[in-house]
N, C-alpha and C positions, 0 to 999 in steps of 0.2 A: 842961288846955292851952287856949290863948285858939286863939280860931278868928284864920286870918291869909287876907289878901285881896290878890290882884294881880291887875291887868289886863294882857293877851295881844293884840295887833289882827292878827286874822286877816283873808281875804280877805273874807269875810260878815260883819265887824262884829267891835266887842269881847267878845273873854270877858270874865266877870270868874269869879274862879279863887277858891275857897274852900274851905279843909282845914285839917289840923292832924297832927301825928304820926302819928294816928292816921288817916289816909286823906283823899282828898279828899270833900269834902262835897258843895260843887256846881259846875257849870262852869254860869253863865247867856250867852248871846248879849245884847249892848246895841246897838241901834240906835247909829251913827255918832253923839257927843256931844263935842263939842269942849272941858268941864269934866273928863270921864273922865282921869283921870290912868293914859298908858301906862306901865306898869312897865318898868325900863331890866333888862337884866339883873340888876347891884349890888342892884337893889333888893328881888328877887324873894326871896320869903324861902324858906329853904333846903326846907321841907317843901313847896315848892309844886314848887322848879325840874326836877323829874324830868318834874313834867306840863306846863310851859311847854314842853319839850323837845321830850316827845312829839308833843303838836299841832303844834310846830312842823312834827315830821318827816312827819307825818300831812298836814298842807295843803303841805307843798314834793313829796308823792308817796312819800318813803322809809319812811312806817310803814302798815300795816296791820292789826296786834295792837298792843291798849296793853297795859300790866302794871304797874300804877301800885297804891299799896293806895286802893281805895275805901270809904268810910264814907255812901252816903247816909242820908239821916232819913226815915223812913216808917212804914207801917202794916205788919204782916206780910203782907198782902196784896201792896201795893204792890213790898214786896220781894221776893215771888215773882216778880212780873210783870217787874221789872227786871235781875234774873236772868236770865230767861229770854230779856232782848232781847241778852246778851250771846254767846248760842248763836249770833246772827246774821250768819254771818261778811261779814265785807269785799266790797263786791261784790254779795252778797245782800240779795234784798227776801225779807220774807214779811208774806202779806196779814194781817189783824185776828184773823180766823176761825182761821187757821192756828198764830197765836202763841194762842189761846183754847185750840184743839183741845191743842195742847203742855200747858198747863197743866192739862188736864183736864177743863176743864168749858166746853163750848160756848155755854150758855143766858149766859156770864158776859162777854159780848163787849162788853158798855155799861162794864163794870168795867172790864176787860182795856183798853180803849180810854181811859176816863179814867184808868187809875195812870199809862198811858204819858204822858197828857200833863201829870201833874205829875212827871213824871221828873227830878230834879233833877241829874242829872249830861251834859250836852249834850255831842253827838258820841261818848262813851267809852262811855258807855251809848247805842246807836246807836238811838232810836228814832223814829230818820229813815227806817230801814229797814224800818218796814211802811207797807204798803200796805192800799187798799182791794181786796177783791173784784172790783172788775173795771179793776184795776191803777193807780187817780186814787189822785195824790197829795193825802191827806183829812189832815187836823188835825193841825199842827204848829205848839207854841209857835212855835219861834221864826218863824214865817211859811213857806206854803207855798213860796216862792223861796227861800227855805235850803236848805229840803229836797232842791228839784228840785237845785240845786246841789252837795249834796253829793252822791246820787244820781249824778248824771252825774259827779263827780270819782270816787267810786269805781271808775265802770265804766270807766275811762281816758280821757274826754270831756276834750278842754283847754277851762281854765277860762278865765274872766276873773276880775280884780279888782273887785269893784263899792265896795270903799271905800277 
């Protein structure tokens, strides 16, 4: 199956939306770019429009569980790690150490730390939701201000638009 690509403009910036029958692949955040072609609905191809849907419902306030099929690409490492950030429900942070301690192995927080940050599936895969040990919002692709933003949209914080 060909991979199929649509973009989403959320309140943080464009997604761009990337799957195939087989699940989604990846959600990345794009800095505000005025050549990004927004996908209208019609155009959105049929494997992707469940998860345009969802975000949408997720940033208007009405979702808090996705249930979408996922297919990221990784190492089996990697996909333990991102598993495990799925445990993090809605609302909830948990620190670095915490999501290690989960996994098993605490010496392994430098790893635990970077699979998160090549996590290829943004927002679905919440790993916006950890934190540092003494609660700073530390190392997020898509920029720490995403973060703190989605952060406080969870916890019921009204937002602004910033694009």
């Amino acid at each position: 199956m060909n991979l199929q690509t649509t973009y989403y403009k959320t309140p943080i910036g464009t997604a761009k939306i990337e799957g195939d029958e087989n699940g989604i692949q990846s959600i990345s955040v794009l800095d505000e770019d005025t050549s990004t072609p927004i996908s209208t609905q019609k155009d959105v191809p049929a494997c992707l429009q469940e998860c345009v849907t969802q975000l949408k419902e997720y940033f208007t306030g009405t979702r808090t569980v996705f249930d979408i099929k996922l297919n990221p690409q990784g190492t089996t490492f990697q996909q333990s790690v991102w598993k495990e950030l799925l445990n993090i429900p809605f609302g909830s942070t948990r620190t670095y150490l915490e999501q290690t301690k989960q996994l098993g192995d605490v010496k392994a927080i430098r790893a635990v730390a970077s699979a998160n940050g090549k996590n290829p599936i943004w927002i679905i895969i919440p790993c916006h939701r950890v934190i540092g040990s003494d609660g700073s919002l530390t190392g997020y692709a898509g920029g720490v201000w995403r973060k703190k933003w989605l952060l406080e949209h969870e916890s019921g914080a009204k937002q602004q638009t910033l694009f």
